[in-house]
N, C-alpha and C positions, 0 to 999 in steps of 0.2 A: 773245408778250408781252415788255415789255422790264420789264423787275422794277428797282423803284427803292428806295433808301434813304436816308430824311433825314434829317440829324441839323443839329440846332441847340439849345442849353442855355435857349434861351426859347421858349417853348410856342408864342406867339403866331405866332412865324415860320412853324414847323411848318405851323399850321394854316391861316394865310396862306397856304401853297405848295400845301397840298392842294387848297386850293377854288379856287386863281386859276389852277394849270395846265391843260392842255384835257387829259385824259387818252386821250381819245378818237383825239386827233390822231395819238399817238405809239404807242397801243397800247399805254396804261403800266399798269403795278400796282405797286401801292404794297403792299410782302411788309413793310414793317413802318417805325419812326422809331426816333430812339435822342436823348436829350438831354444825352449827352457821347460824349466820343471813344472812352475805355472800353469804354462800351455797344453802342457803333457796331461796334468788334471785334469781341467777344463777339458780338453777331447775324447777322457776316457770315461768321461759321463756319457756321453754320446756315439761313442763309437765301440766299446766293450769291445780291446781286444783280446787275444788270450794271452798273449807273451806283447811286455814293453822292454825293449830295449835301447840300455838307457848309458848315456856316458857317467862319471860318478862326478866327475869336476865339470861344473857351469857356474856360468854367472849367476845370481839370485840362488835360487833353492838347487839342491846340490841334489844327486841322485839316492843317498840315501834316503833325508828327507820324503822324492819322491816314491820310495819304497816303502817308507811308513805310511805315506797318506792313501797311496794304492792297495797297502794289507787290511788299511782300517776302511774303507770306502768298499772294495771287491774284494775279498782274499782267493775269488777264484783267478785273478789274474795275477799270471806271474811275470818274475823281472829277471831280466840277466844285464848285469852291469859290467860296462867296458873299465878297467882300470889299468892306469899306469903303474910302476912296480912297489914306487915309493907310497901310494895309497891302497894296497894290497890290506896291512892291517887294519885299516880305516875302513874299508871296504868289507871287511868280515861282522862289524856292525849291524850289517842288513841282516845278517842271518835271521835272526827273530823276525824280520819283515818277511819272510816265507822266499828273497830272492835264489832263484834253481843254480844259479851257476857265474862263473867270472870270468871272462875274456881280459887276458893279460893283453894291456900293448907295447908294442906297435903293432895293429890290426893285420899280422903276413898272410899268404894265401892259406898258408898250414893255418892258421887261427880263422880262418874264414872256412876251412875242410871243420873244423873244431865246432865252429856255430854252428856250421849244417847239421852234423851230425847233432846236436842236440836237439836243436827245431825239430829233426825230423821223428825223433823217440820221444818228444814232446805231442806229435802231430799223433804217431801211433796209440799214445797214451789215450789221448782224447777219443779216438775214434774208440779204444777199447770199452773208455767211460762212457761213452755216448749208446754202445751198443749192449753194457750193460744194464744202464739209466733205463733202456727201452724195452729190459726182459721184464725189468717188473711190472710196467702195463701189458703187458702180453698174457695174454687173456689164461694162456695153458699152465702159467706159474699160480694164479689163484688157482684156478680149477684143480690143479696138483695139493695144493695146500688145505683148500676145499675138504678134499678127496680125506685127505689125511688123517684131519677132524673128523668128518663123519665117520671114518671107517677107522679113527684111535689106533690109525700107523702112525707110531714113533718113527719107523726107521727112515719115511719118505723124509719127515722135520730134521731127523739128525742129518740124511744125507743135504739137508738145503742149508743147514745152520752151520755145517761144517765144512760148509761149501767154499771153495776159493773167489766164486762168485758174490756170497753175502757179504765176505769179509772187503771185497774191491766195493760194493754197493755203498757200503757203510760208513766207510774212510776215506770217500770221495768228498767229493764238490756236494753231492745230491744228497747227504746223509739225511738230513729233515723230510725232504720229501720223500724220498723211499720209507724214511720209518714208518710216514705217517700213512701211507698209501699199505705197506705190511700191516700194519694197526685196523684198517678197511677191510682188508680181507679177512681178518681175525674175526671184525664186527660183522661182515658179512654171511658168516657162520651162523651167528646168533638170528640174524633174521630171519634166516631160512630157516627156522625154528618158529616163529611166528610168534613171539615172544612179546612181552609191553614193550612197544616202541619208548615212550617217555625214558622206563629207567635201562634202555640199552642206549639211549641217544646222552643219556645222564654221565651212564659211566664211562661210553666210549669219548666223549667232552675230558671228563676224571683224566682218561687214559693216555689222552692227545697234550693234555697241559700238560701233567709229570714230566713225559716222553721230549718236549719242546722246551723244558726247564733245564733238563741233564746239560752243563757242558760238555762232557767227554764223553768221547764215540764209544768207548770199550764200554762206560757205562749204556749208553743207548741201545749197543747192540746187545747188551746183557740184558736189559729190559724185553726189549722183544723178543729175545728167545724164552725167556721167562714166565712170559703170558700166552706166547704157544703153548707152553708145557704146565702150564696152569691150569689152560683149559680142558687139553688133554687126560690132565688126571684127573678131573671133575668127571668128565665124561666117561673115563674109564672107572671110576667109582658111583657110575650110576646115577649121579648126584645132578639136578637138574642148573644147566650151565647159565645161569642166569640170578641164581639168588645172593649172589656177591655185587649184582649192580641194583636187585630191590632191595636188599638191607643196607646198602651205603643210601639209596633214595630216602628209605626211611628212617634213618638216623638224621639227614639233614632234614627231612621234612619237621620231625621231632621236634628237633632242636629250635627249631623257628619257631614255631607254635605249641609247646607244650604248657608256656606260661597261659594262652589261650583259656578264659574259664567255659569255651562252646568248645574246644578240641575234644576229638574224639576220634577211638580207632575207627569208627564207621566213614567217617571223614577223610580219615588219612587214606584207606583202600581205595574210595572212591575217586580221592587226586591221583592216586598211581593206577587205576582202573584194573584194580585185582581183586579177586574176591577179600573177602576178611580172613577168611579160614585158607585161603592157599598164603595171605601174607604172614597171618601168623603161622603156620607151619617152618615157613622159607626163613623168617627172623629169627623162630627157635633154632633150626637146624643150621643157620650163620654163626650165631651170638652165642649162643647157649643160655640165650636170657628170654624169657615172655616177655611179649610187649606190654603189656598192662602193668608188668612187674616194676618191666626198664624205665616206662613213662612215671610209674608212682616215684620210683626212685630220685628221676629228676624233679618231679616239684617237690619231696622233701629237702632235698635238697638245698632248691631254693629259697622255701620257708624256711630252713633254720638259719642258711646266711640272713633276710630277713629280717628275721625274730632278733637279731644280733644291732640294729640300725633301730634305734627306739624312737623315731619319727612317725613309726608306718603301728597302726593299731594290730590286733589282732584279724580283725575280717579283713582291712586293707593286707594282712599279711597273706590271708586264706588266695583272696581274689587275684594279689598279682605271682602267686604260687599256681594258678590254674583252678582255682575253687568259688564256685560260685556259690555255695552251702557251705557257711564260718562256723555252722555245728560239726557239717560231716568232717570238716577236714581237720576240727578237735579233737575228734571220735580219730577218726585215722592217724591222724597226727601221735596222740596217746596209745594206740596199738601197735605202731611199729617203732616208737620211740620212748616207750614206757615211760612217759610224762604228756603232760597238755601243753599244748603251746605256750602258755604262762607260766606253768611250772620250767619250761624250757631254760624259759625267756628268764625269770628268775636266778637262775643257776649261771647264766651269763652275767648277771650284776655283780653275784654274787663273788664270781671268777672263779667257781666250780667246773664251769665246761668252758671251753671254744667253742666263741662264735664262728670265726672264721673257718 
């Protein structure tokens, strides 16, 4: 049913529309009327209908008005505004409020053949949207998608991505939820791989915020065809489809704890419960960096910013760098930085080097 709401500040209008539309034709229901704009609010909290139709001149809040507070409240419900001739330009204002269309008055039977006709390709719309809202829980579109991945057919993805189907999914009312539910079945992939839950639950998290950040649809839609085809060529390169969400786990883990003077790679594999040796393999073949390399790198790092703030002594500099041994990490310190920590620190007085 397509659920309608009238509002206009003279009865007569009202009651006019009720008896002259074919209700029949369009499949309508009439969930309620409202005779101001006020009113028309307050009821479409409550009553979600799909189409308001609204006069454009009332007393208090005028129909555009109600057309903005309706775009910004629901944008999936829309407005068709009744207007006299002389507020035609005025009327064109809505457009930005998402209103579908304008009934010139005086409301004749030919403008009432006019409304139906809209309502009714309004009614069809929905039922199209509705019935293709409902393909993508349909069990045979994963399974198809499924398929695809495991068996690295491109052409099943091309023929669904270039589908007249994904492009109506996408550009509807439902684009968030479809994405996110396409995103599901992506990550449903990975599961049935048997993979570390933690950093597929990590990244598919990663992958759902981006995706719910995008405002525009072209970009959304471009995103998940994207990471179909990402996966896909992981998978067609042999290449194990999973070490792009352990090595983003393990750069944030890093990142948190590398100041840590107890961090250690044995520690890190044991939070992502991977071995040591499949994580360092998976970080190399990511990064192109060793992890031991990548971790030394960030606490010199941080010791020479450090070494730069002459509050902090040298051990206080070792310890809040990740070092719990203020020899070894002057030892370390002077082998990859051809100076001690002091002679560093020196050259920073001196304005020889940046600190920064």
């Amino acid at each position: 049913m397509l659920k309608i709401l009238l509002v206009d500040d003279e009865k007569y209008a009202i009651e006019g529309l009720i008896s002259m539309l074919d209700w029949n034709r369009f499949q309508g229901e009439l969930t309620g009327t409202a005779s101001s704009g006020e009113e028309a609010v307050a009821l479409m909290e409550t009553l979600i209908p799909d189409v308001i139709i609204s006069d454009i001149k009332m007393g208090g809040m005028n129909g555009i008005e109600l057309a903005r507070i309706v775009h910004e409240k629901n944008e999936n419900i829309q407005m068709i505004l009744l207007t006299a001739h002389g507020e035609f330009e005025f009327a064109r204002q809505a457009i930005q409020y998402g209103v579908i269309d304008y009934i010139l008055k005086p409301i004749t039977r030919e403008k009432i053949g006019q409304l139906n006709d809209l309502l009714a390709r309004k009614q069809e719309q929905l039922l199209l949207q509705r019935k293709s809202y409902l393909t993508v829980w349909d069990d045979s579109l994963k399974q198809q998608l499924l398929e695809a991945l495991k068996t690295n057919d491109r052409g099943i993805l091309d023929e669904f991505f270039q589908s007249a189907l994904f492009a109506e999914l996408m550009n509807g009312n439902d684009c968030n939820p479809v994405g996110i539910q396409l995103i599901n079945y992506l990550y449903a992939y990975l599961n049935d791989m048997n993979l570390e839950q933690q950093a597929i639950s990590y990244s598919r998290n990663e992958t759902m915020e981006t995706f719910l950040d995008m405002t525009s649809r072209q970009e959304k839609m471009d995103y998940i065809i994207t990471k179909y085809y990402d996966l896909l060529t992981s998978v067609s390169q042999q290449k194990s489809a999973h070490t792009e969400a352990i090595a983003a786990y393990a750069f944030r883990y890093i990142g948190e704890h590398y100041c840590e003077p107890d961090f250690n790679l044995s520690g890190l594999s044991y939070a992502m419960h991977v071995s040591l040796s499949h994580l360092s393999t998976v970080f190399k073949q990511t990064t192109g960096n060793n992890l031991i390399s990548y971790v030394t790198e960030l606490r010199l790092e941080k010791a020479r910013e450090l070494l730069s703030d002459m509050q902090y002594s040298i051990s206080e500099v070792a310890a809040l760098s990740g070092y719990s041994d203020a020899k070894y990490f002057a030892k370390l310190f002077k082998k990859k930085m051809g100076s001690t920590p002091s002679e560093y620190r020196n050259l920073i007085i001196q304005g020889g080097i940046d600190g920064n």
